[in-house]
C-alpha positions as CSV (number, residue, x, y, z in Angstrom):
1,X,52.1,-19.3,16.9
2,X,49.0,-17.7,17.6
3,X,46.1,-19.5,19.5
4,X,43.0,-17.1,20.1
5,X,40.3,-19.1,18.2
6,X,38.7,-22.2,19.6
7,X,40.8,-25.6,18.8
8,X,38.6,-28.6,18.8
9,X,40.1,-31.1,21.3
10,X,39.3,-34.2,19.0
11,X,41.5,-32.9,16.4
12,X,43.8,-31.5,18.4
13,X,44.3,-34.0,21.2
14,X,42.4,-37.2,20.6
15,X,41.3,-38.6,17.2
16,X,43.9,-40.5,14.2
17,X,44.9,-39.1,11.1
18,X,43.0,-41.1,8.9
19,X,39.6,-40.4,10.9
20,X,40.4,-36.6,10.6
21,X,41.1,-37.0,6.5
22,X,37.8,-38.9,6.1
23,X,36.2,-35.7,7.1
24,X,38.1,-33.6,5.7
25,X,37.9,-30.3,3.5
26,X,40.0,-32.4,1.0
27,X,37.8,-35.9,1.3
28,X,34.9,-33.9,1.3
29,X,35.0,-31.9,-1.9
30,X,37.4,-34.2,-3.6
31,X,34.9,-36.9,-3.2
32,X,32.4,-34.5,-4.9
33,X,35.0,-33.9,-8.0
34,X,34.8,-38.3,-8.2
35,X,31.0,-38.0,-8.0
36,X,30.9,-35.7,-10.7
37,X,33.2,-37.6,-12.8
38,X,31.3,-40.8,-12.1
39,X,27.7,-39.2,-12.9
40,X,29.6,-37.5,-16.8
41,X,31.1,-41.4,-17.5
42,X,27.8,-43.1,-16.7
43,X,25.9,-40.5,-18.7
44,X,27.7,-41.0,-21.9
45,X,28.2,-44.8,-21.1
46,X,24.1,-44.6,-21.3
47,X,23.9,-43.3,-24.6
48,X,23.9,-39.0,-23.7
49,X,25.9,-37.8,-26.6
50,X,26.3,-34.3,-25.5
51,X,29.2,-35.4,-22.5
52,X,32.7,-36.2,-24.5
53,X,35.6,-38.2,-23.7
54,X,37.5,-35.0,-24.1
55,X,35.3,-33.7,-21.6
56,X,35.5,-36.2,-19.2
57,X,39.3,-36.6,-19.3
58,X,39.6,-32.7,-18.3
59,X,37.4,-33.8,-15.6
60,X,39.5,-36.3,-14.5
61,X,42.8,-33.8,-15.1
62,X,41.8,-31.4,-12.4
63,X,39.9,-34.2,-10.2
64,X,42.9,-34.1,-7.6
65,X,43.5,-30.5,-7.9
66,X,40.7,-28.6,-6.0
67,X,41.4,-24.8,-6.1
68,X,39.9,-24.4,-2.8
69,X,40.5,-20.3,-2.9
70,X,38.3,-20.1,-5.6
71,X,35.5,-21.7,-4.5
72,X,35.8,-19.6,-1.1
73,X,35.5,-16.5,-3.6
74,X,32.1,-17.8,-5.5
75,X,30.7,-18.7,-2.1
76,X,30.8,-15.2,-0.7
77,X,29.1,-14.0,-3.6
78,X,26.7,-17.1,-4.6
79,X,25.6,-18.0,-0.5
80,X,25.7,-21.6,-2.4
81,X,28.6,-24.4,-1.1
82,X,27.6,-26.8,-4.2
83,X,27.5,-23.8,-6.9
84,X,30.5,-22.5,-5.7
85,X,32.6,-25.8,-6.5
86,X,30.5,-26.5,-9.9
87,X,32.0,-22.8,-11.4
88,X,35.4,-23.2,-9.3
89,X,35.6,-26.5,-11.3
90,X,34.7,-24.9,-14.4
91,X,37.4,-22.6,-13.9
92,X,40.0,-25.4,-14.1
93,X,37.9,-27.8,-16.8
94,X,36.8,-24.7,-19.1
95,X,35.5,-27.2,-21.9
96,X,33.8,-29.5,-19.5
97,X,32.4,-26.5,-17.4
98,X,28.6,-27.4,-19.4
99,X,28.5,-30.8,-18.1
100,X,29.2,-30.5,-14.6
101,X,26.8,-31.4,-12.0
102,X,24.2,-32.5,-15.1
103,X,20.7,-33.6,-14.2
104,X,21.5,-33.6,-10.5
105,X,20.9,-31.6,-7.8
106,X,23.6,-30.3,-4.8
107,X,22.4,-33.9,-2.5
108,X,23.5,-36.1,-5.3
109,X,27.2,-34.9,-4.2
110,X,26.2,-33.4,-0.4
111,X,24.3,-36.6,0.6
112,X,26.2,-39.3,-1.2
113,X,29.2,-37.8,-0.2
114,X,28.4,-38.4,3.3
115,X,27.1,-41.6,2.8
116,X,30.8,-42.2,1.5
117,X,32.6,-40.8,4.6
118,X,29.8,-42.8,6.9
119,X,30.7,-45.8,5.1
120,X,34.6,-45.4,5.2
121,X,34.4,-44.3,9.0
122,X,32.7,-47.4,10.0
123,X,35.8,-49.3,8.2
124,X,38.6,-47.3,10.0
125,X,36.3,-48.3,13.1
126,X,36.1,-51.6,12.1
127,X,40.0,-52.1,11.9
128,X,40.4,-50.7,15.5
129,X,37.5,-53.2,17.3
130,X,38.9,-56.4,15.2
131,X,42.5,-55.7,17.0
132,X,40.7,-54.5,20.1
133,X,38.5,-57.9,20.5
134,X,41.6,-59.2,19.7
135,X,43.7,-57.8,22.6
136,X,40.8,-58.5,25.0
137,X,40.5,-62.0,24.1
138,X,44.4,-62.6,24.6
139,X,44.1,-61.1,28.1
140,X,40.4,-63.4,28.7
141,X,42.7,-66.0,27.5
142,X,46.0,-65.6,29.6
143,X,44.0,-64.9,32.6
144,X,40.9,-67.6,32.6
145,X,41.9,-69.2,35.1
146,X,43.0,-66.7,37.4
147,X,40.5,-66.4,40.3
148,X,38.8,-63.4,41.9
149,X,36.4,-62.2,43.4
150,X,33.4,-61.6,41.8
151,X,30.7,-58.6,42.8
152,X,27.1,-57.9,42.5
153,X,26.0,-54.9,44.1
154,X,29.1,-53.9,44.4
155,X,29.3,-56.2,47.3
156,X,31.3,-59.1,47.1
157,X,30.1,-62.8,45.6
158,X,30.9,-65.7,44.5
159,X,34.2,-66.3,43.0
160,X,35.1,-66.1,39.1
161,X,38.3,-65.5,37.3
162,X,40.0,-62.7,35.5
163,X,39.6,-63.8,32.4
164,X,35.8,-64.6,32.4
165,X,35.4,-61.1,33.6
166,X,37.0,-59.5,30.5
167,X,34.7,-62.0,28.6
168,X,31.9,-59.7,29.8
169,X,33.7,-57.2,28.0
170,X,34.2,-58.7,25.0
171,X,30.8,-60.4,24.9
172,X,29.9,-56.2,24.7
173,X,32.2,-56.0,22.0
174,X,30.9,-58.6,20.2
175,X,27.7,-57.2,20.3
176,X,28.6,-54.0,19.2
177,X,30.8,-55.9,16.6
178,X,27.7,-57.4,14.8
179,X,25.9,-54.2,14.6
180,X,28.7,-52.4,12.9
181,X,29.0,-55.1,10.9
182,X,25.3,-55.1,9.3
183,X,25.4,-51.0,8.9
184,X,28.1,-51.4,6.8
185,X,26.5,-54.6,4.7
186,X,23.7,-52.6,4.8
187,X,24.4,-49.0,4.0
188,X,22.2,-47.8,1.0
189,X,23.5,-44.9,-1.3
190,X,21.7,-42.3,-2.0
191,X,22.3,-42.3,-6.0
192,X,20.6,-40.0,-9.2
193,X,17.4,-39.2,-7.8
194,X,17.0,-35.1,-8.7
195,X,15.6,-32.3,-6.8
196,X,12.9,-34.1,-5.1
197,X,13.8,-37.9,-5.7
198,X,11.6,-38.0,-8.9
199,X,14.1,-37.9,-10.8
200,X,12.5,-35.5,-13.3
201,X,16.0,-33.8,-14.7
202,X,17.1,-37.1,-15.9
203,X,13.4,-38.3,-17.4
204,X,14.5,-35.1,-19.9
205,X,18.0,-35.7,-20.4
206,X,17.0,-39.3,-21.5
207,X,13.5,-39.2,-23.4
208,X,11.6,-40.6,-20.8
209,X,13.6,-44.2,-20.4
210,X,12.5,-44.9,-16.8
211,X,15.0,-48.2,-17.6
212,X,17.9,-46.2,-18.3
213,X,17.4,-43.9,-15.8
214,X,17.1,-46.9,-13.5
215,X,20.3,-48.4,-15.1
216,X,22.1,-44.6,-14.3
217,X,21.0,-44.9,-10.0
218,X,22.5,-48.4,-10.5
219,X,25.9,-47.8,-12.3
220,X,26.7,-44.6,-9.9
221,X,26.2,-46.8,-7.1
222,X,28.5,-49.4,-8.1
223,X,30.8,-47.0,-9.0
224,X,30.8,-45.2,-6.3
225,X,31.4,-48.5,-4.2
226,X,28.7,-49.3,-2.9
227,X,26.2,-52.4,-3.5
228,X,23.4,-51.2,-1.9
229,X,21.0,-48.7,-3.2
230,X,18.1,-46.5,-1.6
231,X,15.0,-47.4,-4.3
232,X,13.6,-43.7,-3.2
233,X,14.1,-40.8,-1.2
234,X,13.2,-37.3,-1.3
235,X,15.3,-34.9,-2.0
236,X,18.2,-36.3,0.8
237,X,19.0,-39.7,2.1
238,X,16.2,-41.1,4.5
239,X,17.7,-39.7,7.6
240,X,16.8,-42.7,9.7
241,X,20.1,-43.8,8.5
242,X,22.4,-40.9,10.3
243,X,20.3,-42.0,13.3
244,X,21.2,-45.7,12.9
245,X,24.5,-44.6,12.9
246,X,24.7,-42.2,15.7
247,X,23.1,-45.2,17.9
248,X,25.7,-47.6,17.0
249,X,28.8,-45.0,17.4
250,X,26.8,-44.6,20.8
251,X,26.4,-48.5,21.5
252,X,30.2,-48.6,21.4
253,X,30.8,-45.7,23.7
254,X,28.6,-47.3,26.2
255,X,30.3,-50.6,26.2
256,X,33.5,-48.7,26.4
257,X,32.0,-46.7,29.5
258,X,31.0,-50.4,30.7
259,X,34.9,-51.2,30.6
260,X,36.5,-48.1,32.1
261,X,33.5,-48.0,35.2
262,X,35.1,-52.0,35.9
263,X,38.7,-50.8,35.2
264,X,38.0,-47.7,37.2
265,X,36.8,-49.9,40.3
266,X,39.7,-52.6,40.2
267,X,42.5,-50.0,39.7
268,X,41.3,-48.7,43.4
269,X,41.1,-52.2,44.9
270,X,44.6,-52.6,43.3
271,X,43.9,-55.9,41.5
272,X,44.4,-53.8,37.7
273,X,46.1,-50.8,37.0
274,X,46.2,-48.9,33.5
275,X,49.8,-48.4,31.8
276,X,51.1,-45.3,33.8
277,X,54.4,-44.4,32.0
278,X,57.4,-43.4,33.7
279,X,57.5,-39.6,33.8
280,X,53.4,-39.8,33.9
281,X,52.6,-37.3,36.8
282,X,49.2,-38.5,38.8
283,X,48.4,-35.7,40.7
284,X,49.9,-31.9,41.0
285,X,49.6,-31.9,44.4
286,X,49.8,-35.4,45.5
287,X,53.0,-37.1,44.1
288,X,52.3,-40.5,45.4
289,X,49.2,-41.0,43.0
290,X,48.5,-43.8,40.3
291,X,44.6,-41.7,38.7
292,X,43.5,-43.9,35.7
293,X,43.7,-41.3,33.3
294,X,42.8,-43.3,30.4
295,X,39.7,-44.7,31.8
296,X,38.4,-41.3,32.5
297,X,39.6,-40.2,29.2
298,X,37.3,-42.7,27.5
299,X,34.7,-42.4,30.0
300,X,34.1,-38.6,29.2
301,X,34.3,-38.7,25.3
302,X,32.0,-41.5,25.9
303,X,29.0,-39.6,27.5
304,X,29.5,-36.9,24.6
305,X,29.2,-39.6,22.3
306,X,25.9,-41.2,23.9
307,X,24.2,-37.2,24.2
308,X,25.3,-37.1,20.5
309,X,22.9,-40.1,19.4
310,X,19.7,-37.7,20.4
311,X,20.6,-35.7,17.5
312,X,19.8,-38.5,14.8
313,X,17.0,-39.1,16.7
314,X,15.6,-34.7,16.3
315,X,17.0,-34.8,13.2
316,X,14.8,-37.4,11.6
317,X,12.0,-37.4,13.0
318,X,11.6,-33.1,12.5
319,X,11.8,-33.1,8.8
320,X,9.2,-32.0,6.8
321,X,8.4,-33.8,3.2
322,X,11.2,-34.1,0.6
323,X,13.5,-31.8,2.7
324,X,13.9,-29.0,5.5
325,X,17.3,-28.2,6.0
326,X,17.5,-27.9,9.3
327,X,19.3,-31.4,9.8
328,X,22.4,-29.3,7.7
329,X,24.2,-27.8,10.5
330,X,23.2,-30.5,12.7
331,X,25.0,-33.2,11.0
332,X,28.0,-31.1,10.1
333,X,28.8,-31.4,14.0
334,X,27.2,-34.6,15.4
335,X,28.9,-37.0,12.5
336,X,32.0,-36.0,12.1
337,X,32.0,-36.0,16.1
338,X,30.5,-39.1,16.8
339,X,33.1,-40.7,14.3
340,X,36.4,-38.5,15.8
341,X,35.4,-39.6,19.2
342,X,34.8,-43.2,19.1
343,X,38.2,-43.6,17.1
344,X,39.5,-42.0,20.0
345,X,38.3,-44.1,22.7
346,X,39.0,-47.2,20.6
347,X,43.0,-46.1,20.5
348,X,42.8,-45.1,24.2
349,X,41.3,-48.1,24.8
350,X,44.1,-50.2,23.1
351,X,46.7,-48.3,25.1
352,X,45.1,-49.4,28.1
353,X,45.1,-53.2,27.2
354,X,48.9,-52.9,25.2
355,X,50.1,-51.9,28.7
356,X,47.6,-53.3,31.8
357,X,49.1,-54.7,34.7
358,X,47.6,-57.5,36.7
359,X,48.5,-58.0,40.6
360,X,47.4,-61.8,41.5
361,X,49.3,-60.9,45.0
362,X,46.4,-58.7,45.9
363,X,44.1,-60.4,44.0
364,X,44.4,-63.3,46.3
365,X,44.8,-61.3,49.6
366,X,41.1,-59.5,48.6
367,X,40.1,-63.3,48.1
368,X,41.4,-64.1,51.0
369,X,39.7,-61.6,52.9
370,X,35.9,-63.1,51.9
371,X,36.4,-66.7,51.1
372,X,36.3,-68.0,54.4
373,X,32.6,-67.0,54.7
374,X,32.2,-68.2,51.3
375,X,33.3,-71.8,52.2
376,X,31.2,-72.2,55.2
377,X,28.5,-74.1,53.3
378,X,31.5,-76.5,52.3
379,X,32.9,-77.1,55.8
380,X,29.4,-77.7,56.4
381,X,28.5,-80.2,54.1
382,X,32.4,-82.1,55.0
383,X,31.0,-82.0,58.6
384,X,27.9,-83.8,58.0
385,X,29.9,-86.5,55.8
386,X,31.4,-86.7,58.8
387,X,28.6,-87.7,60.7
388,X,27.7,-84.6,62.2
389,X,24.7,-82.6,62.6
390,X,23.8,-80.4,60.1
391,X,21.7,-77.7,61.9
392,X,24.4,-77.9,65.1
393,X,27.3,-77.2,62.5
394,X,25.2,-74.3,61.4
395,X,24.9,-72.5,64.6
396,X,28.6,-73.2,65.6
397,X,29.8,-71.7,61.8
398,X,26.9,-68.7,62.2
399,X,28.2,-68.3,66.2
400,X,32.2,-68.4,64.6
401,X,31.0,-65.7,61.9
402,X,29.3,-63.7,63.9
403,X,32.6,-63.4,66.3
404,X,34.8,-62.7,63.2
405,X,32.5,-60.1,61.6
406,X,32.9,-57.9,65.1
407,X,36.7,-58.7,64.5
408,X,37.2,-57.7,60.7
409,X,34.3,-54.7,61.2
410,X,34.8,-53.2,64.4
411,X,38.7,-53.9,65.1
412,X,39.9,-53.7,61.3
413,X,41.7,-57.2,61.5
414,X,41.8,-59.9,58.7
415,X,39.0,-62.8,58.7
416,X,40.0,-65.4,60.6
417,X,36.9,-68.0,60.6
418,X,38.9,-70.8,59.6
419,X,41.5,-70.4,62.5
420,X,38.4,-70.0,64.8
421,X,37.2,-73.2,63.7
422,X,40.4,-75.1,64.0
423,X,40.9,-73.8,67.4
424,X,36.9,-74.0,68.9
425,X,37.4,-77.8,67.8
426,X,33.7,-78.5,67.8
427,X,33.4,-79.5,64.1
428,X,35.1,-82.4,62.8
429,X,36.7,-81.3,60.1
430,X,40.9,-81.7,60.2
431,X,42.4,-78.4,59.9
432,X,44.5,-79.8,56.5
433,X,40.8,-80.8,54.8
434,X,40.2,-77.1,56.4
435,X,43.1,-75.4,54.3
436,X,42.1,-77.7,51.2
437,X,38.3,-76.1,51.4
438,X,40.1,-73.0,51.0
439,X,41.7,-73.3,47.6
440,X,40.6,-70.3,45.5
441,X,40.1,-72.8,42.6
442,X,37.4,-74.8,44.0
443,X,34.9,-71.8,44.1
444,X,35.3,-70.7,40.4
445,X,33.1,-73.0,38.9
446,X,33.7,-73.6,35.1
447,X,34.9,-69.8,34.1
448,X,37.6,-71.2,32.6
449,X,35.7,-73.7,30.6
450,X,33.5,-71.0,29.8
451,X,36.7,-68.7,28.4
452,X,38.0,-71.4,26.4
453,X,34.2,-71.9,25.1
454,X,33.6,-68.4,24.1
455,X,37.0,-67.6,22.5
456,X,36.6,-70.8,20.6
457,X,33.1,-70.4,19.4
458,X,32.8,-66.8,19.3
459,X,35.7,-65.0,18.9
460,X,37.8,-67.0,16.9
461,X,35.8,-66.6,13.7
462,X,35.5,-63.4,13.8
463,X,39.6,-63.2,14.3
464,X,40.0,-65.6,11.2
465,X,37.9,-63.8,9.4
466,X,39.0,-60.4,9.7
467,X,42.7,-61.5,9.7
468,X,44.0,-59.0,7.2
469,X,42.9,-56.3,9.8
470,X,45.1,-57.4,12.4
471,X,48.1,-55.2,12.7
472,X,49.9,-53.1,15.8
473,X,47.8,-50.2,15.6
474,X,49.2,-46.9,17.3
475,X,47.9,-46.5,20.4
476,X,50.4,-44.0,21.5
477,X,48.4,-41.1,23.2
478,X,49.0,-37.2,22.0
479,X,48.4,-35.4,24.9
């Protein structure tokens, strides 16, 4: 097979079928077939005479049957991608070739068409982040009361568990969640609005009725599924909405960035590792290695996502009037992208929790390594209940710290505080209340109340809601 043109990695290595059908050659101008069918059945519905049923049922014969050749022929010769369909369609519905396309003009199917593939992405994306939040609240779950070591800085701090961390995660997600959900409650269709949103070719076609006209915008809408319509517009769609858009298909890269930069970090302290499969080769050179692949996967066609959000931004705010059409080749790449890359990250990102491993083993050692110095305020506070002095138990813990620091920094050896303090016998604490101190439990606070909480409160609904979208989604990787 020959390969000396360009593939584009997101179809070819990355994306799911049914993102790559909603954008389509097929979805794209069989949708405009439907819209044109739509537009002839609402007309005569509203009273225009000159549209048949005859008509409108050759329509309907040759809806499914796009004679894409054709059209490729009247393009060359008419430099026009709408035209070109309208008389490739007339080719196939000869009798119905007069009423194609009546009254409107090439962004009543261009613009609503998109508005269509916008509005089925977002459900396809939808599907994915319902079983994704679900996966990652069955891991908060499973793992709330697991403790490690929390960071700030980077540096370790105070304890929390497992699964309140991937509640930090999810709480992202949830975020994310609610945006997607309100573009999609709120998407607006473009409708019958004419050349410049005037709608000035259908004041002819019906006598002036501004009601029926009206009445037309409404039933194509409907029709078209949508319940939401745009009450103007110039020629196009307000383009603020492809910017909406590009910013939430951005918001979800980020949080999925959020995830892999955590993952990324844990997989090298060994406490969480991404599925590595068995023949799965980490490096060419070094056999021995474990790279988390998948979290770099999603971490790259996350940045492309985020620099694709800019475009909305351009786009909208550069055009001029009713229309420029220099948002055209623009949205061509940055839509479909935006949409083919984010359903890849939320599959890679479902591999990664179908298959990640947890080590509590090192999880406890890392703990292990920090805690003493973590409990010293305790031992502190069990001296002075003691009886003790709390300032001279200070200076003996701070003197004992000090010691162990050199040991663990300079030398490379584990903390031993508490064994100091057993052993220096100064503070009067017995070396059994000493090993109790140390329980990893005790320094979690309530992140496991917290889990419980937040699953209950927040997540839950949205799972019992949406449980029709829960399935086993492939997550298999291509490549």
């Amino acid at each position: 097979m020959k390969k000396d043109v360009y593939d584009n990695p997101l179809i070819e290595r990355y994306s799911s079928k049914e993102m790559l059908r909603n954008f389509s050659p097929e979805k794209k101008f069989g949708t405009w077939r439907k819209l044109w069918v739509i537009l002839a059945e609402c007309e005569k519905e509203l009273g225009l005479d000159i549209i048949s049923d005859a008509q409108i049922q050759e329509l309907k014969k040759f809806e499914d049957n796009i004679n894409f050749e054709t059209a490729k022929e009247y393009e060359k010769k008419l430099r026009h991608d709408v035209m070109s369909h309208v008389h490739a369609y007339g080719d196939q519905a000869v009798n119905a070739r007069a009423i194609i396309h009546l009254g409107a003009t090439s962004a009543f199917v261009g613009d609503n068409t998109d508005l269509i593939q916008i509005k089925d992405g977002l459900e396809i994306i939808k599907e994915k982040m319902v079983n994704l939040i679900k996966s990652m609240k069955d891991f908060a779950y499973d793992y709330r009361e697991l403790p490690t070591l929390g960071f700030t800085h980077f540096q370790a701090a105070q304890l929390t568990t497992v699964g309140k961390r991937a509640t930090l995660w999810l709480q992202s997600l949830l975020l994310d969640f609610e945006e997607l959900e309100f573009r999609i409650e709120n998407l607006r269709f473009r409708g019958v609005k004419g050349t410049t949103g005037t709608q000035a070719s259908f004041k002819e076609l019906f006598n002036g009725d501004f009601d029926t006209v009206r009445e037309l915008d409404k039933m194509v809408t409907k029709k078209a599924g949508f319940k939401k319509l745009q009450g103007v517009t110039g020629q196009t769609y307000d383009r603020k909405i492809d910017s909406h858009i590009l910013e939430l298909l951005s918001n979800i890269a980020q949080s999925a960035h959020k995830f892999t930069n955590d993952m990324r970090l844990l997989q090298h302290l060994k406490e969480l590792e991404e599925p590595f499969e068995k023949n799965q080769i980490g490096s060419s050179a070094m056999a021995y290695k474990r790279n988390p692949m998948r979290s770099e996967r999603i971490s790259s066609l996350a940045k492309f996502v985020m620099s694709l959000s800019m475009n909305g931004a351009l786009v909208y705010s550069t055009q001029w009037f009713e229309r420029t059409l220099d948002d055209s080749a623009n949205k061509r790449l940055s839509i479909p992208q935006a949409f083919l890359a984010v359903d890849a990250i939320l599959i890679i990102w479902l591999n990664i929790l179908d298959g990640i491993v947890v080590y509590p083993k090192v999880i406890e050692a890392n703990i292990m390594k920090e805690l003493p110095f973590m409990a010293s305020e305790n031992i502190i506070m069990e001296a002075v209940k003691n009886g003790q002095d709390r300032q001279e138990v200070h200076e003996i813990v701070r003197e004992l710290s000090m010691e162990t620091t050199k040991r663990v920094k300079l030398e490379g050896l584990s903390n031993d505080l508490i064994e100091r303090i057993k052993k220096d016998g100064r503070i009067k604490v017995s070396p059994e209340k000493l090993d109790n101190i140390l329980e990893p439990g005790k320094f979690t606070g309530f992140a496991d109340k917290q889990t419980e909480a937040f699953i209950n409160e927040e997540v839950e609904p949205i799972l019992v809601r949406y449980n029709h979208l829960i399935k086993k989604i492939d997550s298999d990787l291509k490549v």
